[in-house]
N, CA and C atoms of all chains as a GROMACS GRO file, in nm:
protein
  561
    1UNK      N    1  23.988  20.271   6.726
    1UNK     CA    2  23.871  20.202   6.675
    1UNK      C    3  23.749  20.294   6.687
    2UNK      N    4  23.695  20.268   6.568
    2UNK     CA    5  23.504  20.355   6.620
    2UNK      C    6  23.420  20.271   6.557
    3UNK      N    7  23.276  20.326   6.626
    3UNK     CA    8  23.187  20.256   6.582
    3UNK      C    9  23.121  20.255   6.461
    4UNK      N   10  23.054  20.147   6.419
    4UNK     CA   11  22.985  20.199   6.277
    4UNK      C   12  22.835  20.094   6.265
    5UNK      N   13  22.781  20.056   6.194
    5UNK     CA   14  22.662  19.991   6.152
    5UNK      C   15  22.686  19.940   5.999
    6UNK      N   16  22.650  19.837   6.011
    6UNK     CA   17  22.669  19.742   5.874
    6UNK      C   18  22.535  19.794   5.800
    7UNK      N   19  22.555  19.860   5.691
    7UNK     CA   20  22.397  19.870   5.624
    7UNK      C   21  22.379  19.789   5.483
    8UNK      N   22  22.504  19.686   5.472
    8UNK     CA   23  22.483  19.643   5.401
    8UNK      C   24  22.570  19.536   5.354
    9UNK      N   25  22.588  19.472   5.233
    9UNK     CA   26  22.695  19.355   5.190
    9UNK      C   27  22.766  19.443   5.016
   10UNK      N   28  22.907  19.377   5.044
   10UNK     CA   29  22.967  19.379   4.935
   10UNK      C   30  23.012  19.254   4.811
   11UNK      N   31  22.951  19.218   4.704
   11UNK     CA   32  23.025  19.121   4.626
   11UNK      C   33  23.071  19.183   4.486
   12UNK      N   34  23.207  19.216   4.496
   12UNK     CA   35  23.275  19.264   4.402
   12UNK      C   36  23.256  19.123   4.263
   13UNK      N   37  23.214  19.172   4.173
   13UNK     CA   38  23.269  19.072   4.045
   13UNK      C   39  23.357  19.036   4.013
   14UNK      N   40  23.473  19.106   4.031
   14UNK     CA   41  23.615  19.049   4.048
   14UNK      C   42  23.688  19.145   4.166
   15UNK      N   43  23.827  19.080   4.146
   15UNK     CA   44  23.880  19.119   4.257
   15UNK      C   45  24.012  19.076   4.270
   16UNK      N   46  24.137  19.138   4.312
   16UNK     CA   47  24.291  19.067   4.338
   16UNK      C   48  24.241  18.980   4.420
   17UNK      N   49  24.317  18.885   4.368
   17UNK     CA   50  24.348  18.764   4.396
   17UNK      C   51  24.323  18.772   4.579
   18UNK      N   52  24.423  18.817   4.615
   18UNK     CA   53  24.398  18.857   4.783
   18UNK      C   54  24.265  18.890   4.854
   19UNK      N   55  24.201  18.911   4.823
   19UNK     CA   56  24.048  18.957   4.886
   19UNK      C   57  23.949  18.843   4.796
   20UNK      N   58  23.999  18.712   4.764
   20UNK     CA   59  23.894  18.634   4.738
   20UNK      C   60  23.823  18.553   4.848
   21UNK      N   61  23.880  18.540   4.993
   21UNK     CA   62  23.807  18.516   5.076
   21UNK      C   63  23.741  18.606   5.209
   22UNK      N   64  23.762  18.749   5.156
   22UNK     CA   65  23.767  18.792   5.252
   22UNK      C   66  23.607  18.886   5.216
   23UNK      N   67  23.503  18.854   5.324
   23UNK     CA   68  23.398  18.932   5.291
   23UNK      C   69  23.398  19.089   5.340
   24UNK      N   70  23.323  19.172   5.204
   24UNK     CA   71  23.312  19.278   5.221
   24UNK      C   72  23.190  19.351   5.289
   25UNK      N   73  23.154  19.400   5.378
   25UNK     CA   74  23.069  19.508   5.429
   25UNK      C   75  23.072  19.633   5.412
   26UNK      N   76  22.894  19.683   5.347
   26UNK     CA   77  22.909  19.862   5.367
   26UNK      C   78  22.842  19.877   5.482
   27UNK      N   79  22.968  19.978   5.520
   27UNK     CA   80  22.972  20.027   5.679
   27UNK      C   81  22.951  20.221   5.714
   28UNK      N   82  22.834  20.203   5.751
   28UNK     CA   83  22.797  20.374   5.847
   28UNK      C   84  22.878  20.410   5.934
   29UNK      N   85  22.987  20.422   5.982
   29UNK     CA   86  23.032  20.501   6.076
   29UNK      C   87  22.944  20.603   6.202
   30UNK      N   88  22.963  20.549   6.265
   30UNK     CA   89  22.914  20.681   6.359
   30UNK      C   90  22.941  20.714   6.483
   31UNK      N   91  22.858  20.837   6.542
   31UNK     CA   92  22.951  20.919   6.655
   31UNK      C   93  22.893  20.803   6.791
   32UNK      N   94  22.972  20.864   6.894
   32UNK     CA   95  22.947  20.768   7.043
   32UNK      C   96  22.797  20.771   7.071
   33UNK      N   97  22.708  20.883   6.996
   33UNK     CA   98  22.555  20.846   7.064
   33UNK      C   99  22.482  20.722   6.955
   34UNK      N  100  22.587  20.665   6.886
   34UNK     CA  101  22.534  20.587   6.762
   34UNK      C  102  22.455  20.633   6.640
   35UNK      N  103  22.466  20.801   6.601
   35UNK     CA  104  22.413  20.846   6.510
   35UNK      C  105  22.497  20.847   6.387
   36UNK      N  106  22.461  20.851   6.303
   36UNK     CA  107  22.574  20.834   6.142
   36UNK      C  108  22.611  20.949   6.118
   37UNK      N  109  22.759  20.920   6.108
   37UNK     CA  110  22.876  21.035   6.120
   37UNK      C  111  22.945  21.022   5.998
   38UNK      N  112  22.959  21.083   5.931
   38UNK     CA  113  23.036  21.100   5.796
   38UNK      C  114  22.995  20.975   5.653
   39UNK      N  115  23.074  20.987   5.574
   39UNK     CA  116  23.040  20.862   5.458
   39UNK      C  117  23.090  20.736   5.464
   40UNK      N  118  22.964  20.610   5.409
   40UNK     CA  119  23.004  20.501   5.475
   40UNK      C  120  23.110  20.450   5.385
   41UNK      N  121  23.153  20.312   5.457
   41UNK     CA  122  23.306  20.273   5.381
   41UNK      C  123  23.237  20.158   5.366
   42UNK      N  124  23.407  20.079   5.278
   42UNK     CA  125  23.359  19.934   5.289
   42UNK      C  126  23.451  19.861   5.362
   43UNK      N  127  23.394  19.753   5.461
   43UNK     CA  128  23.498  19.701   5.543
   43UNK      C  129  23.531  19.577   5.513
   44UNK      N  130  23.659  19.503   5.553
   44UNK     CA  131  23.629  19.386   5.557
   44UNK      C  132  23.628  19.324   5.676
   45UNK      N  133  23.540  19.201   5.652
   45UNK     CA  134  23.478  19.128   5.832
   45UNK      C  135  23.586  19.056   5.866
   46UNK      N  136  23.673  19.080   5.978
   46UNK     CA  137  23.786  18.982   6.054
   46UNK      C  138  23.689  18.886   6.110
   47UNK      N  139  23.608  18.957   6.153
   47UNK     CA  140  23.499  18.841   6.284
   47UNK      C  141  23.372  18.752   6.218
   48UNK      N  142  23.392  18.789   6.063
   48UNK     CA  143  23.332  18.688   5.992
   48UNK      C  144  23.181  18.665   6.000
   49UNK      N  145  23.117  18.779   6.091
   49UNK     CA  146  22.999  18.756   6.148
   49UNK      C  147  22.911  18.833   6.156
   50UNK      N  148  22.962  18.932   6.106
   50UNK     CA  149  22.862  19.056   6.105
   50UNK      C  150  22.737  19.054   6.005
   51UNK      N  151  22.654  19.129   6.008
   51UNK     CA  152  22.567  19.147   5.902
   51UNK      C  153  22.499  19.270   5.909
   52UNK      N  154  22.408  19.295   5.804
   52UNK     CA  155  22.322  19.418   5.808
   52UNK      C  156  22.266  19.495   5.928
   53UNK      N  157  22.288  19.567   6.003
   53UNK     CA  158  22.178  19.637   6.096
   53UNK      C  159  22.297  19.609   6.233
   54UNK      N  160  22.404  19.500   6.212
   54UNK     CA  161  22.454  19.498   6.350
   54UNK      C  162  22.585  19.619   6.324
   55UNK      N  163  22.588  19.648   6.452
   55UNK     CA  164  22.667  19.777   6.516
   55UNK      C  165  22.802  19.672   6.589
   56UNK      N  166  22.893  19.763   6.457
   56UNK     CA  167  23.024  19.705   6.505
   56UNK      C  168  23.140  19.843   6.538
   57UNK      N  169  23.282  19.752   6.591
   57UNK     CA  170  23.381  19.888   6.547
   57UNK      C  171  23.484  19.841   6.498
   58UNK      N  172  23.530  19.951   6.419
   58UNK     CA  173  23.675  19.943   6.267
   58UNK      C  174  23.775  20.005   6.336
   59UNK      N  175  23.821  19.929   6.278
   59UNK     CA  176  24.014  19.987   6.259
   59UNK      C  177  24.060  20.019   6.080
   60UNK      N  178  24.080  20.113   6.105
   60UNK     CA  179  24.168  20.158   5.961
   60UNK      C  180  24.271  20.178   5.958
   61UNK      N  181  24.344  20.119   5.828
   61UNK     CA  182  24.465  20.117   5.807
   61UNK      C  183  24.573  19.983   5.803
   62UNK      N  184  24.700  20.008   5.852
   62UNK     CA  185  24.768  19.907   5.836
   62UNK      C  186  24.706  19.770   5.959
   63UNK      N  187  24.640  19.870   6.067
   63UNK     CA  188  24.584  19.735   6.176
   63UNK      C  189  24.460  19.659   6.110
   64UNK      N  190  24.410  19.745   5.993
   64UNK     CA  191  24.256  19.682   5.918
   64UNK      C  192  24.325  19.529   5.843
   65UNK      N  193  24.470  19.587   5.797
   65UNK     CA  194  24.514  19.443   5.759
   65UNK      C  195  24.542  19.340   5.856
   66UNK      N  196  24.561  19.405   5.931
   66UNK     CA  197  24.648  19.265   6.081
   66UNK      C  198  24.477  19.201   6.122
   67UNK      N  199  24.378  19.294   6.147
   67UNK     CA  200  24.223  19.191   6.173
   67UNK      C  201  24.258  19.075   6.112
   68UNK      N  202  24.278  19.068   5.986
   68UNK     CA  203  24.205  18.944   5.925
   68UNK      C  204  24.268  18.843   5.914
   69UNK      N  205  24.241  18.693   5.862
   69UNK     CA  206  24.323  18.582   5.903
   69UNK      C  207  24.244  18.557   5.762
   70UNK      N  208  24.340  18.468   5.656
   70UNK     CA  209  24.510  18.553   5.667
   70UNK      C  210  24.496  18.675   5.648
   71UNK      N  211  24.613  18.692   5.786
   71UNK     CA  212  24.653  18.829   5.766
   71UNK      C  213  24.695  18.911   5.697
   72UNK      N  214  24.718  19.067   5.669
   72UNK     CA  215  24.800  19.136   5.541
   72UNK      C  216  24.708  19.108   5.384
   73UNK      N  217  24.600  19.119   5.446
   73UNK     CA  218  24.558  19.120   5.256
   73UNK      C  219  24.559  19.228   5.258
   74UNK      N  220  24.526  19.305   5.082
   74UNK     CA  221  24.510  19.491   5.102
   74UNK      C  222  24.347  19.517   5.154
   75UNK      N  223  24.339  19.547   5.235
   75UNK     CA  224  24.207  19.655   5.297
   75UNK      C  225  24.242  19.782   5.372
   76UNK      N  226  24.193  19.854   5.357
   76UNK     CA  227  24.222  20.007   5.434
   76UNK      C  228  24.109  20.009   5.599
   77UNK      N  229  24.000  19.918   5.572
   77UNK     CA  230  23.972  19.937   5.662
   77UNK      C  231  23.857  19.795   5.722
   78UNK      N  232  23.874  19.763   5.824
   78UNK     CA  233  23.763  19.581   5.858
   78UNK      C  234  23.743  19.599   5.994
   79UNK      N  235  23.695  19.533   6.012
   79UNK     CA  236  23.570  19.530   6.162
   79UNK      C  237  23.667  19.414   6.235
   80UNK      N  238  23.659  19.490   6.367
   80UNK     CA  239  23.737  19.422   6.458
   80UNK      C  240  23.646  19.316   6.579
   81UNK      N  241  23.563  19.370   6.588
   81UNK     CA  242  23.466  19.318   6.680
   81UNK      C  243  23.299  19.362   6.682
   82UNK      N  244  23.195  19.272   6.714
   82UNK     CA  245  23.082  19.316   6.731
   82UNK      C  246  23.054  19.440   6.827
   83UNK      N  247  22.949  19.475   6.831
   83UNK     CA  248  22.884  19.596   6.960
   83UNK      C  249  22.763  19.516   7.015
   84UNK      N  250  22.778  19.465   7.172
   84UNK     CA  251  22.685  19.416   7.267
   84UNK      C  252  22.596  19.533   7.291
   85UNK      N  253  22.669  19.627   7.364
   85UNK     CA  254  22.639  19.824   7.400
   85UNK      C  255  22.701  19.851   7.398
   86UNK      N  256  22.704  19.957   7.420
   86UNK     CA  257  22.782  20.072   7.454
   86UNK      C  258  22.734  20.145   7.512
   87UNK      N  259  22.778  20.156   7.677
   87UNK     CA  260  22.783  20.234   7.811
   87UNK      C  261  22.797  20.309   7.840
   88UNK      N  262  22.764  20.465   7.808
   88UNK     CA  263  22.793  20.574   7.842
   88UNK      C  264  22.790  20.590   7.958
   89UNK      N  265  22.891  20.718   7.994
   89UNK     CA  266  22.856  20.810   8.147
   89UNK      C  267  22.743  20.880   8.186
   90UNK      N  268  22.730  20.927   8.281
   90UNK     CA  269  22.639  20.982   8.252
   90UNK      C  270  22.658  21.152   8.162
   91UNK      N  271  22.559  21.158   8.087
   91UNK     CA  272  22.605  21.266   7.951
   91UNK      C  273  22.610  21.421   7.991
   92UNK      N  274  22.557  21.426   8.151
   92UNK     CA  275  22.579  21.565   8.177
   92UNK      C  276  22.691  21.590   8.221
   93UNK      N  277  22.775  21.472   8.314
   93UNK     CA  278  22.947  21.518   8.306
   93UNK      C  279  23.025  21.516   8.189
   94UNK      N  280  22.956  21.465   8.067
   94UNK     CA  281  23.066  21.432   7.926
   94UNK      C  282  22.996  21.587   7.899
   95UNK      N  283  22.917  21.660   7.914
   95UNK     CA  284  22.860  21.781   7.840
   95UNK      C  285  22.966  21.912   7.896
   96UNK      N  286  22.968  21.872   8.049
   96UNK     CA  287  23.005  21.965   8.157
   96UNK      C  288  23.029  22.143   8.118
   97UNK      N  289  25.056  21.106   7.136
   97UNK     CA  290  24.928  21.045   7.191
   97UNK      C  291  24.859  21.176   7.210
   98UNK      N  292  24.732  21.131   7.259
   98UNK     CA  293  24.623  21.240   7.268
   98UNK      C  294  24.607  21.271   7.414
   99UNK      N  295  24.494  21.348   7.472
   99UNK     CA  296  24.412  21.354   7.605
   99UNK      C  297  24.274  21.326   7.498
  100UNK      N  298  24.214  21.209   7.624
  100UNK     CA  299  24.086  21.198   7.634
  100UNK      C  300  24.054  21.178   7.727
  101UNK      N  301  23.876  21.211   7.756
  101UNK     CA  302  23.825  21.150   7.893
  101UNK      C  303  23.686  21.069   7.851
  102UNK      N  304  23.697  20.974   7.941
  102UNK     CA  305  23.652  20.812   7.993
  102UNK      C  306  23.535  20.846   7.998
  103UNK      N  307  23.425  20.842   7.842
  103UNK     CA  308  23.282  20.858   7.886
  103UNK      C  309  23.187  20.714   7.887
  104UNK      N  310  23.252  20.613   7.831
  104UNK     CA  311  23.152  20.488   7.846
  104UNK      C  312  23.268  20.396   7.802
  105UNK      N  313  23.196  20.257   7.804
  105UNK     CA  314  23.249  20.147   7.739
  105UNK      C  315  23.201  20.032   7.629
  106UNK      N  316  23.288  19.970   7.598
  106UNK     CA  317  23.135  19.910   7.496
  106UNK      C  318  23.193  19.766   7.524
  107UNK      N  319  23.054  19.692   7.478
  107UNK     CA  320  23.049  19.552   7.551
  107UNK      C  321  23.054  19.490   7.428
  108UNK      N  322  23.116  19.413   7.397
  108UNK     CA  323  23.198  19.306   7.250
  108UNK      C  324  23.186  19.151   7.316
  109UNK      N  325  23.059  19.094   7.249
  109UNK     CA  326  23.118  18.945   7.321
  109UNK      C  327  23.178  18.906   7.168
  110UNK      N  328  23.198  18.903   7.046
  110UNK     CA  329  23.227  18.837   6.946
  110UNK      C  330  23.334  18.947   6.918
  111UNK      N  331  23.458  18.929   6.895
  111UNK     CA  332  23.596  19.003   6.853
  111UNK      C  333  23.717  18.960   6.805
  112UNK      N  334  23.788  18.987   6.790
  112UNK     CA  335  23.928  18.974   6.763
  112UNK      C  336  24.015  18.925   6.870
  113UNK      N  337  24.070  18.757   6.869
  113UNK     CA  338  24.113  18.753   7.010
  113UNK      C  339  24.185  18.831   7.043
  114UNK      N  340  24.240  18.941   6.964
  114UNK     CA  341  24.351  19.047   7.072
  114UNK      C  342  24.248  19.093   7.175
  115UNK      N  343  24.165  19.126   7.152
  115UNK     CA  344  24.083  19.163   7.271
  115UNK      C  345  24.028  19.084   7.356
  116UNK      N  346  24.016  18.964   7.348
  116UNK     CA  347  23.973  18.885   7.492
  116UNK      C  348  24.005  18.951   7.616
  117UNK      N  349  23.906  18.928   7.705
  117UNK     CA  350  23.976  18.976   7.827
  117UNK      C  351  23.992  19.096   7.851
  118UNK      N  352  23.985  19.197   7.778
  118UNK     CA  353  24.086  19.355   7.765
  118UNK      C  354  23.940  19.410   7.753
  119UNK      N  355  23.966  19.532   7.786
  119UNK     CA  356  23.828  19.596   7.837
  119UNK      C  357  23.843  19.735   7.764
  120UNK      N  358  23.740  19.737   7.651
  120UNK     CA  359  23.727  19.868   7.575
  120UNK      C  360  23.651  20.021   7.578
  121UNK      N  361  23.738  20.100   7.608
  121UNK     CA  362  23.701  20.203   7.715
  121UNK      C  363  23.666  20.316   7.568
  122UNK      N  364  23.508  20.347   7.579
  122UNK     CA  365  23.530  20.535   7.467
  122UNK      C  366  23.554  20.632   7.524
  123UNK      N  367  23.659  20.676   7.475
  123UNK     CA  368  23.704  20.810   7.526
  123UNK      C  369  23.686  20.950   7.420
  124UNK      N  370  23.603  21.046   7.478
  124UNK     CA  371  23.590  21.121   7.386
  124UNK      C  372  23.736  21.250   7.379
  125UNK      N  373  23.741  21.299   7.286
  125UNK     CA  374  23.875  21.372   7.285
  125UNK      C  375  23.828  21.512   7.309
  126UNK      N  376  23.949  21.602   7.355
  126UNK     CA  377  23.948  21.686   7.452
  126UNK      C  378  24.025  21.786   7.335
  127UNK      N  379  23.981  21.931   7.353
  127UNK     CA  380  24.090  21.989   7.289
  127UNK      C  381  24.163  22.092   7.446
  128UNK      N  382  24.170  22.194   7.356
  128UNK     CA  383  24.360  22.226   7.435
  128UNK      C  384  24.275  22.315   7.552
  129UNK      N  385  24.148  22.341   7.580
  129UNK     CA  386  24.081  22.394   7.702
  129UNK      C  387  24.012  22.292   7.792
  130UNK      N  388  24.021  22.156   7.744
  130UNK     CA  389  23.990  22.037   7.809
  130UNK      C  390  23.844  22.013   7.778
  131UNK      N  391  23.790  22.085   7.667
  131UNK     CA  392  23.601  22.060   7.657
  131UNK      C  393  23.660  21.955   7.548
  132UNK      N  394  23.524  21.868   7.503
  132UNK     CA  395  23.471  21.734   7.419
  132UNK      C  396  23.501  21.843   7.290
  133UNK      N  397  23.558  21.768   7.214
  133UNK     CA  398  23.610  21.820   7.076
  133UNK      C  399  23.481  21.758   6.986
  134UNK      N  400  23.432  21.614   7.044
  134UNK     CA  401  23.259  21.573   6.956
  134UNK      C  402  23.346  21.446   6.907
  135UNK      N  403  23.459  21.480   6.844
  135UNK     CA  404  23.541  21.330   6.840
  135UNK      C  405  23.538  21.200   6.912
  136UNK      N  406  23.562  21.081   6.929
  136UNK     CA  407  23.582  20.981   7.040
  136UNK      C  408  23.669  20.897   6.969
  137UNK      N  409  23.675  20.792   7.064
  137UNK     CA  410  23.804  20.693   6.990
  137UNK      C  411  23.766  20.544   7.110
  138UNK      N  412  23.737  20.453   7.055
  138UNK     CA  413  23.738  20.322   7.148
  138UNK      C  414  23.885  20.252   7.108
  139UNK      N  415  23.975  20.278   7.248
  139UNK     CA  416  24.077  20.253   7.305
  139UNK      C  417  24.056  20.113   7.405
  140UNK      N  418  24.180  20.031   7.409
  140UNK     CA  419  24.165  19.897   7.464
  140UNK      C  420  24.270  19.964   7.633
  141UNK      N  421  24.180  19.943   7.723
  141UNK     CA  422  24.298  19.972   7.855
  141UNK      C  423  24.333  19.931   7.878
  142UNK      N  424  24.504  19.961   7.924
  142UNK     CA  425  24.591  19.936   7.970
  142UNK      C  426  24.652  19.948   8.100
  143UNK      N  427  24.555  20.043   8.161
  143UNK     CA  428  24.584  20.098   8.335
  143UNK      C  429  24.475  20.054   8.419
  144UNK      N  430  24.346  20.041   8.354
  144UNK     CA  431  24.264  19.996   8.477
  144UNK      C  432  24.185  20.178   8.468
  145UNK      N  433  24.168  20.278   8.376
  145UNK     CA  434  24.106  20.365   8.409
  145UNK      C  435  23.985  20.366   8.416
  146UNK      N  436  23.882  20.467   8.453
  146UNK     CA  437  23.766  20.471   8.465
  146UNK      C  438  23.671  20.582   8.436
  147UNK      N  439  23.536  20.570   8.464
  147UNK     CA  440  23.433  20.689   8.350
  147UNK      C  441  23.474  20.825   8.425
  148UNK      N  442  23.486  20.922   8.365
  148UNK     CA  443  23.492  21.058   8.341
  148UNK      C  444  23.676  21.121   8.433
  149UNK      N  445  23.716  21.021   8.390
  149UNK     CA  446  23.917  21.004   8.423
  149UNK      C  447  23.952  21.071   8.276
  150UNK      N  448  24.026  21.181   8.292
  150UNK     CA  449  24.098  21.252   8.187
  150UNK      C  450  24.211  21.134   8.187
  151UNK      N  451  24.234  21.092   8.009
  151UNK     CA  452  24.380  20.989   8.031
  151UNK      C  453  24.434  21.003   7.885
  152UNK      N  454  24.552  20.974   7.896
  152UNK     CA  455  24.612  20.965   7.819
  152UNK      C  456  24.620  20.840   7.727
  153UNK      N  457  24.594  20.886   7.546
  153UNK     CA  458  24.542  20.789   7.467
  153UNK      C  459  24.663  20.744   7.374
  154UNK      N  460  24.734  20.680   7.367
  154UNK     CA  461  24.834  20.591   7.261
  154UNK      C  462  24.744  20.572   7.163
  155UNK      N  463  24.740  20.653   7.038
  155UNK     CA  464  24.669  20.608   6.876
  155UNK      C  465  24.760  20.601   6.777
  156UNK      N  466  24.854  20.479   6.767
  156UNK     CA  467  24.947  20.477   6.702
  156UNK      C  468  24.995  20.320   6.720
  157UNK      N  469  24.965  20.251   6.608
  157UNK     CA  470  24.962  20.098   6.605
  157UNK      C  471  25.066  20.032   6.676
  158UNK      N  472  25.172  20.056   6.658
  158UNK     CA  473  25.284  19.957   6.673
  158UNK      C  474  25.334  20.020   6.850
  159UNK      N  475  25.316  20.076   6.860
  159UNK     CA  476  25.338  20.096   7.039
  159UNK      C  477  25.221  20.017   7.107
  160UNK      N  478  25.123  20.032   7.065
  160UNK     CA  479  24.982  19.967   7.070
  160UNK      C  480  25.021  19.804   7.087
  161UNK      N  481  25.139  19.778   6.985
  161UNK     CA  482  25.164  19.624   6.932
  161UNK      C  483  25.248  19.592   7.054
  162UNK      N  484  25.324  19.706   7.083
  162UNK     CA  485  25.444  19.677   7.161
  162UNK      C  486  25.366  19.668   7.338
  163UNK      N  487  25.314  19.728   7.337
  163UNK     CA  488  25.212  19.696   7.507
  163UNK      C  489  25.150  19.561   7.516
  164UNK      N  490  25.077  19.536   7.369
  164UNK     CA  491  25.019  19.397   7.412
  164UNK      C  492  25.126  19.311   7.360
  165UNK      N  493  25.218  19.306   7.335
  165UNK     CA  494  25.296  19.181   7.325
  165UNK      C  495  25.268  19.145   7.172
  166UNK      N  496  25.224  19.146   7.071
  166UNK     CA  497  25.168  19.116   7.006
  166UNK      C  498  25.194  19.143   6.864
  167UNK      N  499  25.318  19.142   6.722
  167UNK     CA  500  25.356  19.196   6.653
  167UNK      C  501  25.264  19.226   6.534
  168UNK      N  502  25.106  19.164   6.584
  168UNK     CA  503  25.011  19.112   6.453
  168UNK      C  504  24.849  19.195   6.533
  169UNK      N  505  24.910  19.258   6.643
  169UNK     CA  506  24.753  19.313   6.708
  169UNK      C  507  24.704  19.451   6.611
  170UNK      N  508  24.590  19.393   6.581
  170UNK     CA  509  24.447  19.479   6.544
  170UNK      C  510  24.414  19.594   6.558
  171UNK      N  511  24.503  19.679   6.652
  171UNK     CA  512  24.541  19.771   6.755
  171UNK      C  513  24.579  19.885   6.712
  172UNK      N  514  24.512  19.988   6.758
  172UNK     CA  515  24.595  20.118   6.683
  172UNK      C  516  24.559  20.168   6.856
  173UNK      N  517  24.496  20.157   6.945
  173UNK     CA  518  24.437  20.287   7.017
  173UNK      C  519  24.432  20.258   7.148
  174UNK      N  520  24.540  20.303   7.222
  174UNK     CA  521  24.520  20.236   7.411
  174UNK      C  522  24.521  20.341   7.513
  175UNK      N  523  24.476  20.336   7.596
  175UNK     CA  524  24.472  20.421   7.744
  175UNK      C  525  24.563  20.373   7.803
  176UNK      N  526  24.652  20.469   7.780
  176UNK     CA  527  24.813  20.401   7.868
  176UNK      C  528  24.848  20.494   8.011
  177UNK      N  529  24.751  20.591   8.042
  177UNK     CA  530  24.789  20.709   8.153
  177UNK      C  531  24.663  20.761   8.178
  178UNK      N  532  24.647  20.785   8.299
  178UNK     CA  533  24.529  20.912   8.384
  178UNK      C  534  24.587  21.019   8.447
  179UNK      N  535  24.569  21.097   8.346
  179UNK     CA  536  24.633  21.256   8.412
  179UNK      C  537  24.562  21.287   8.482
  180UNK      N  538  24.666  21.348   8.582
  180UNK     CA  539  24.611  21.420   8.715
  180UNK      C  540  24.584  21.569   8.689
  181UNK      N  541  24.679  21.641   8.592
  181UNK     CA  542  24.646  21.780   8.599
  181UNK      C  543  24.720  21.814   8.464
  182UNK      N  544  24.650  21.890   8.387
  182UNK     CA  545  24.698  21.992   8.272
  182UNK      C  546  24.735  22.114   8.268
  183UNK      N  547  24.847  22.185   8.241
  183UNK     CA  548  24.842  22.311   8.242
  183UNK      C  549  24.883  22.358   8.152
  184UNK      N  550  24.804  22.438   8.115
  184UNK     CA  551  24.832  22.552   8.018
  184UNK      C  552  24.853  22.670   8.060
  185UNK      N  553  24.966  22.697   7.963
  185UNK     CA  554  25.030  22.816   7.974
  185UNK      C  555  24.962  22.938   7.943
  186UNK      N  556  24.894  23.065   8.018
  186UNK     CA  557  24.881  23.137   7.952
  186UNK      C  558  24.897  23.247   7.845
  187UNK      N  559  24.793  23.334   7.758
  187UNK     CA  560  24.882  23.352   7.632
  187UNK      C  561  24.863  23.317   7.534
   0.00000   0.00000   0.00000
């Protein structure tokens, strides 16, 4: 799982049949200090709850399908859970 | 599986019930001289490890499935070991 930031919403105009209940999020990815790391995706919300600006983390792949209820629709990649924090060590032993 | 070491955790009150309860550890990844590769990975533990514990990372779903019991878990990524020592061979 990693973290990412919702920067936004997805409503496809159409869509397979399978992803008609399932909402889409565009999602920032980013590294453990919470800075944006590579290009964002689109996820879909298992936890149904996310929105713009909140900091969540993804699973991609075949587990992006198992998130969601119902389970097994096609997504490559959906949000497993919100971000309360995230607790680092202290950063001069992660630097060492 | 990988080596990583135990730099923080992150706090989830809203999730996926596979995770209730289960405590999500970031581990940043290590390459083959043991420094931070810049990579990380939030892994669900399985041993009880702790911050700056070199451990061993399961990133591979269905073993993931097979620890928690679970044929439908969310799961790709667990801390299943805390290595005590690495060696490389020199050369």
């Amino acid at each position: 799982m990693l973290l990412g930031r919702v920067i936004g919403t997805v409503v496809p105009a159409t869509q397979v049949a399978e992803l008609a209940a399932t909402p889409l999020l565009w999602v920032q990815p980013l590294d453990r200090n919470g800075r944006p790391e590579g290009d964002p995706l689109v996820c879909a919300d298992g936890t149904r709850m996310a929105g713009p600006g909140q900091v969540i983390y993804w699973v991609a792949s075949r587990e992006a399908a198992l998130a969601l209820d119902p389970w097994f629709v096609p997504v490559d990649d959906a949000i497993v859970g919100l971000v309360d924090e995230v607790r680092l060590y202290s950063p001069q032993d992660s630097a060492e | 599986m990988i080596l990583g070491r135990i730099a923080g955790s992150v706090v989830s009150t809203i999730h996926h019930p596979i995770v209730d309860g289960r405590k999500l550890l970031l581990a940043e990844r290590l390459d083959a001289g043991g420094r931070p590769t810049g990579g990380y990975v939030i892994a669900i533990d399985a041993i009880g490890a702790g911050f700056g514990e070199t451990v061993l990372i399961l990133d591979e779903g269905n073993g993931a499935r097979q620890i928690l019991g679970d044929a439908n878990a969310p799961v790709r990524s667990m801390v299943v070991g805390i290595v005590d020592a690495v060696e490389l061979e020199a050369g």
